[in-house]
C-alpha positions in Angstrom: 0.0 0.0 0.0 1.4 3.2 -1.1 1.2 5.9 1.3 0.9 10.0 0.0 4.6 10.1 -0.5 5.2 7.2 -2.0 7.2 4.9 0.5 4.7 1.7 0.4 4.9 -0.2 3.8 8.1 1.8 5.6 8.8 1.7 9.3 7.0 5.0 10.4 3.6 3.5 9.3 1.5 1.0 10.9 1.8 -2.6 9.0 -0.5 -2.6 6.3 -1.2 1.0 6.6 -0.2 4.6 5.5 -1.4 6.0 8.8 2.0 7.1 10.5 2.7 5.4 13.7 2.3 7.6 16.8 1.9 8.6 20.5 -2.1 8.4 20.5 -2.4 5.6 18.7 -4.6 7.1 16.0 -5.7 4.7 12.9 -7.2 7.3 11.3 -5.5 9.4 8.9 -8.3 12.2 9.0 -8.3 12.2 13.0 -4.4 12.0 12.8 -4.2 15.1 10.8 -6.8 16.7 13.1 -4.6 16.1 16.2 -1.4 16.7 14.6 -2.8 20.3 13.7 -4.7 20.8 17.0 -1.3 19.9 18.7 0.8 21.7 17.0 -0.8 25.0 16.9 -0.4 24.7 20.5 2.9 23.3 21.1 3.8 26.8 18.8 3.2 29.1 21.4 6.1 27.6 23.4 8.4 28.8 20.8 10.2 32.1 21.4 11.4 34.6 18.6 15.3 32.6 18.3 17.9 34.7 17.3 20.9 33.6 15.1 22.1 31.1 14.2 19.8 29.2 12.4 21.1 26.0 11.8 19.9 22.2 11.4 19.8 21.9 15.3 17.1 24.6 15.8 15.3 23.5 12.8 15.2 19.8 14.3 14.1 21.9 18.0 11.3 23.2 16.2 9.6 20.2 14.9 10.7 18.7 18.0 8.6 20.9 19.9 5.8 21.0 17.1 5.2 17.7 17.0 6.7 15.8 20.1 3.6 14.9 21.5 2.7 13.2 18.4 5.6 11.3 17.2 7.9 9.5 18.8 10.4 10.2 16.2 10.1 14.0 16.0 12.9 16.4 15.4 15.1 13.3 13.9 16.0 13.1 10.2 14.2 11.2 7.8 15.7 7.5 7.5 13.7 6.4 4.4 13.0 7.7 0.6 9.9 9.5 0.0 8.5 11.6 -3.0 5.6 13.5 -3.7 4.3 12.4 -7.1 7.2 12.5 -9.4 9.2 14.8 -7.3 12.0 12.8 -5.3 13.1 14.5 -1.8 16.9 14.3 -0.7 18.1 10.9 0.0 18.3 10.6 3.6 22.1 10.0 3.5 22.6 13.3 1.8 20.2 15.5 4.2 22.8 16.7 7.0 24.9 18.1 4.5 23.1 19.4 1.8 20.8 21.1 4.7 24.4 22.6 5.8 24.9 24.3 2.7 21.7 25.9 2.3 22.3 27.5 6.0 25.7 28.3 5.5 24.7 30.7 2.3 22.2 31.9 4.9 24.8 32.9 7.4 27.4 34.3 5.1 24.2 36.8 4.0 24.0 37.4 7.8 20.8 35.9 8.0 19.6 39.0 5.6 19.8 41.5 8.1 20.2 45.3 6.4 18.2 43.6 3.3 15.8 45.8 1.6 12.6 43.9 0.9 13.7 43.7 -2.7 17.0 41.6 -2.0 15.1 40.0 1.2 12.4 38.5 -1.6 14.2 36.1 -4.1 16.9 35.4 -1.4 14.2 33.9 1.1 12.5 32.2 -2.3 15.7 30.1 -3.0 16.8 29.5 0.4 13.2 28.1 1.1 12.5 26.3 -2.1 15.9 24.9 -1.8 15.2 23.4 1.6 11.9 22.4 1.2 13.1 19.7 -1.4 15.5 18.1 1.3 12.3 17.6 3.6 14.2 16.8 6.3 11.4 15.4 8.7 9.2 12.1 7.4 5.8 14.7 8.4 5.4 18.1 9.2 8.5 20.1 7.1 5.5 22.5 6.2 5.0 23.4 9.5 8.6 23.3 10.9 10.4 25.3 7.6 7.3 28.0 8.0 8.5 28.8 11.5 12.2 28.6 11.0 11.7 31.6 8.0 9.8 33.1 10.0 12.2 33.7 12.3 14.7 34.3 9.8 12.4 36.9 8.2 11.6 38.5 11.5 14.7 38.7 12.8 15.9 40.6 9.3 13.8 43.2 10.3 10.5 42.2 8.2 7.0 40.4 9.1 5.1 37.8 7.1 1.9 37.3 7.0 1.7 33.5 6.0 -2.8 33.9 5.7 -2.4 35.6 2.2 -0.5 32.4 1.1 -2.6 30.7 -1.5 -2.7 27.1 -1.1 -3.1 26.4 -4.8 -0.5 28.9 -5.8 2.0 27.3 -2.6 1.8 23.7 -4.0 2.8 24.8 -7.8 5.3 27.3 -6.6 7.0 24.8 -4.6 7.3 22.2 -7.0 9.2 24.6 -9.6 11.3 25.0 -7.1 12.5 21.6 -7.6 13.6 22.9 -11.0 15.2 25.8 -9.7 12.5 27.8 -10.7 11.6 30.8 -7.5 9.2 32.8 -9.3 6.3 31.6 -7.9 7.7 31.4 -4.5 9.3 35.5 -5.1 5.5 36.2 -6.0 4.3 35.0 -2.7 7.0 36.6 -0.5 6.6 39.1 -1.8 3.2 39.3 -1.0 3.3 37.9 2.4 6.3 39.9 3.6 6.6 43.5 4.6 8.1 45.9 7.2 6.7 45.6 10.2 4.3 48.2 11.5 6.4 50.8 13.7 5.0 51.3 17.3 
């Protein structure tokens, strides 16, 4: 049985199932999703604003702390091959240090602080798209890589506003990103991000 990424029967699922193994015991994927959201939404108030840096370690604390009370196996990297439809994520093997790159272009831009929104735009694009094909986690990089940039973004002196993200533009956007294509994911950041309102 072939699960929504591809895996088949892989040792995060129950046997026989796609339904992710986890702490409540859920057999249902619809109920599973329900709690993992419910959850998470909550666990997310237990994250401060991080400052630099932002490495693989705090992006593995995040999802830790998203989805801890969920999985037994949260915040660790992915051990098996997955792929949405015919795009193939990182090989586990090659996650911790293809990840490393992508932060260490980060930090040599010091994290994009003094970047206009202009430079701040395609820069957060390509780091994002870029790390959203590793998918570090086997559930829940969504969630974790939102936060993470958000942070980043923040901290650079900007807000985003992650509501005027269109799901069907997110999806698409994403997947050209695979390609090395960011201009669907420069149109929606720069949308979504914007100097914060001065008090």
């Amino acid at each position: 049985m072939l699960d929504k990424y591809g895996v088949g029967q892989d040792p995060y699922c129950y046997p026989g199932s796609g339904v992710l193994c986890n702490r409540l015991d859920l057999r249902d994927e619809i109920l599973l999703h329900q709690a993992e959201r419910e959850l998470s939404e909550i666990a997310l108030g237990s994250l401060p604003l991080y400052p630099p840096p932002y490495d693989l370690t705090r992006l593995q604390h995040i999802h830790r702390t998203l989805f801890g009370d969920i999985y037994d196996w949260a915040g660790e990297l992915r051990s098996v091959n997955i792929q949405k439809g015919d795009t193939l994520f990182c090989t586990p093997e090659r996650i911790p240090p293809e990840a490393a790159k992508i932060i260490r272009h980060m930090e040599q831009a010091n994290w994009y602080v003094d970047a206009t929104q202009a430079e701040l735009v395609p820069l957060i694009a390509e780091a994002y798209g870029d790390l959203n094909v590793i998918h570090l986690f086997r559930e829940g990089n969504g969630r974790a890589q939102r936060i993470l940039f958000e942070q980043i973004i923040v901290n650079a002196g900007f807000s985003v506003n992650w509501w005027l993200v269109k799901h069907a533009a997110w999806i698409p956007a994403n997947i050209d990103a695979v390609a090395c294509n960011y201009r669907g994911l420069e149109a929606i950041f720069e949308r979504c991000i914007s100097r914060p309102v001065s008090a």
